[in-house]
C-alpha positions as CSV (number, residue, x, y, z in Angstrom):
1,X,-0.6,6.5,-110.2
2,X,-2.4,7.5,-113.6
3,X,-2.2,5.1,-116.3
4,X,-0.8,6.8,-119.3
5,X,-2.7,6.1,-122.6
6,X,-0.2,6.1,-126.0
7,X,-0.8,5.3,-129.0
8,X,1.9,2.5,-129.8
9,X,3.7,1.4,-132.2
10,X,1.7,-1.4,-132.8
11,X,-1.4,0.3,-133.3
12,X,-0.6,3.3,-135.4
13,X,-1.3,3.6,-138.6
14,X,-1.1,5.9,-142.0
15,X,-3.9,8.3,-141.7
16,X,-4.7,8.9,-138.1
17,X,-4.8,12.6,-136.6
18,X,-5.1,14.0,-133.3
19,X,-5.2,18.1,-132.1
20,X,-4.1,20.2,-129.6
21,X,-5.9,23.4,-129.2
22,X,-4.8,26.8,-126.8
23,X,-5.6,30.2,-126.7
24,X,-2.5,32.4,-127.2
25,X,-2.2,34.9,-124.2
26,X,0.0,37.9,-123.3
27,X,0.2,35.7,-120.0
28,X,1.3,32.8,-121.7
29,X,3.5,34.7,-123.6
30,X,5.5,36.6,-121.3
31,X,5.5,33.1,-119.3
32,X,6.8,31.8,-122.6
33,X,9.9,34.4,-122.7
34,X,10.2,33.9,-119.1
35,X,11.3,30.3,-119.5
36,X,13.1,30.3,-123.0
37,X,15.3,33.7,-122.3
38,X,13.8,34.9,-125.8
39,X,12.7,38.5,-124.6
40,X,12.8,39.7,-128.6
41,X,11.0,42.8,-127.6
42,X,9.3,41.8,-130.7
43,X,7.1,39.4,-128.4
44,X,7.8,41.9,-125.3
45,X,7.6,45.3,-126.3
46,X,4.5,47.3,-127.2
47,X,6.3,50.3,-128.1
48,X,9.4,48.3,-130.0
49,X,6.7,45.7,-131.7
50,X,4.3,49.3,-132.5
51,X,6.8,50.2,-135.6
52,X,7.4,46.6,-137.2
53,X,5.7,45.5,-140.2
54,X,3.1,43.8,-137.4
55,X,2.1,47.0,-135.6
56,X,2.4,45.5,-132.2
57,X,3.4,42.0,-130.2
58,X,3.4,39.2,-132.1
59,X,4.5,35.8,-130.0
60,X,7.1,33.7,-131.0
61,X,6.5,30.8,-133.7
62,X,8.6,28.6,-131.7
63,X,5.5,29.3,-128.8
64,X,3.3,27.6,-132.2
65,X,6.0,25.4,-132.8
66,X,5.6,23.9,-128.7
67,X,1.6,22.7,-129.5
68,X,3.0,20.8,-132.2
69,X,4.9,19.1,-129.0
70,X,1.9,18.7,-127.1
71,X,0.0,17.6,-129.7
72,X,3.3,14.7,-130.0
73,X,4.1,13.7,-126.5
74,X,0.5,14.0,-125.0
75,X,-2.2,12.8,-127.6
76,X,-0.7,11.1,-130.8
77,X,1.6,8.9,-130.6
78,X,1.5,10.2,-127.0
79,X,3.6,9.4,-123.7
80,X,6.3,7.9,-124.1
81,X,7.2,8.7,-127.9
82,X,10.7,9.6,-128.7
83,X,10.6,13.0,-130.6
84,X,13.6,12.4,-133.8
85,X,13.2,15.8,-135.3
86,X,10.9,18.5,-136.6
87,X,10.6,20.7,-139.6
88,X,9.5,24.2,-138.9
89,X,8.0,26.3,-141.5
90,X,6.6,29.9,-139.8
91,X,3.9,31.2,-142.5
92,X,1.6,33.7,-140.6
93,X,2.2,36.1,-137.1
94,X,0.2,34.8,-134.2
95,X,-1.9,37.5,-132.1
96,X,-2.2,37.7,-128.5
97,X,-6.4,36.1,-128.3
98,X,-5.7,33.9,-131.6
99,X,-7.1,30.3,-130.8
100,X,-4.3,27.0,-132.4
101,X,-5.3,24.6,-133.3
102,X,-1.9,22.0,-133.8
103,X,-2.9,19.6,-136.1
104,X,-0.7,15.8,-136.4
105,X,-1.3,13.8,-139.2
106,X,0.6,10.5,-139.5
107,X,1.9,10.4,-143.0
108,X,4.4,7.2,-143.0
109,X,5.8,4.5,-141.0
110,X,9.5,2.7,-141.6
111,X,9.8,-0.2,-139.9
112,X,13.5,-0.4,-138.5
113,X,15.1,-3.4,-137.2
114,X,13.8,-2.5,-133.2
115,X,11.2,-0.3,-133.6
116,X,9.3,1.8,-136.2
117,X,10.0,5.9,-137.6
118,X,7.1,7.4,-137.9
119,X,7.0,10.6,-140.0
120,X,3.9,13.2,-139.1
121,X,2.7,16.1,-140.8
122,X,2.3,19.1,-138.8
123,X,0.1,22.6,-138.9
124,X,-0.8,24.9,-136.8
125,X,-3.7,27.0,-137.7
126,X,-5.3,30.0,-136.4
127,X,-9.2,30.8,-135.7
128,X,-10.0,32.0,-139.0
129,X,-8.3,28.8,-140.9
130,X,-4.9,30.1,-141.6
131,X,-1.9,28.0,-141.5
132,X,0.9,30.1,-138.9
133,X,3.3,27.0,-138.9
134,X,3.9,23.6,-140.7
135,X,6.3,21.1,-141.0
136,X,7.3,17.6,-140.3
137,X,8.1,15.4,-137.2
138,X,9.5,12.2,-137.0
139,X,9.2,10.4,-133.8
140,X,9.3,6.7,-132.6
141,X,6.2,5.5,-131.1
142,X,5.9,3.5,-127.6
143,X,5.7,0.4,-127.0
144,X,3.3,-1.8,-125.7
């Protein structure tokens, strides 16, 4: 079986950052829609999404908001940290062949009785540097 590696709650610290990075596909996309029931013809329909203020398909910013979870669960803190809640802000469209790049930066830690809170900021940004969405997590990180 594969050994998971986390980053626990013993060894994070104030400061430390980790990335997840995906392009955005009309695959991926319509996959996305498929799976959450959202089929917003916004993120569906080329003809609907033609005469919006975006000019065509746009995906969803919770499709943004779900790297953020990657970045979480799979890299920092990693497997086996307990997601608490997230802050969502939604600043800029995302276009099918834009590359994310979700960004987690660990901004505090409260230690509770049993285990620690551990409060990340969170961006998403696009190829050309632009923040699409930010926010804040809080999660409690593995243990050993």
């Amino acid at each position: 079986m594969e050994k998971y590696r986390s980053i626990t709650e013993d060894e994070i610290k104030v400061g430390m950052t980790s990335e997840f990075c995906k392009e955005v596909t009309k695959e991926n996309i319509e996959r996305f829609a498929e799976i959450t029931g959202d089929q917003n013809p916004l993120h569906m329909d080329d003809e609907f999404a033609s005469h919006t203020q975006f000019g065509g398909r746009i995906a969803h910013g919770m499709y943004s908001a779900s790297l953020i979870s990657a970045v979480i669960g799979m890299k920092m803190p990693g497997p086996g940290a307990v997601y608490l809640g997230q802050t969502l802000n939604f600043k800029a469209p995302v276009h099918f062949g834009d590359v994310l790049v979700a960004k987690a930066t660990v901004a505090k830690i409260v230690q509770k009785s049993k285990f620690k809170i551990v409060t990340i900021d969170t961006k998403v940004t696009n190829q050309n540097g632009t923040v699409v969405t930010d926010g804040e997590a809080t999660v409690i990180p593995a243990k050993d």
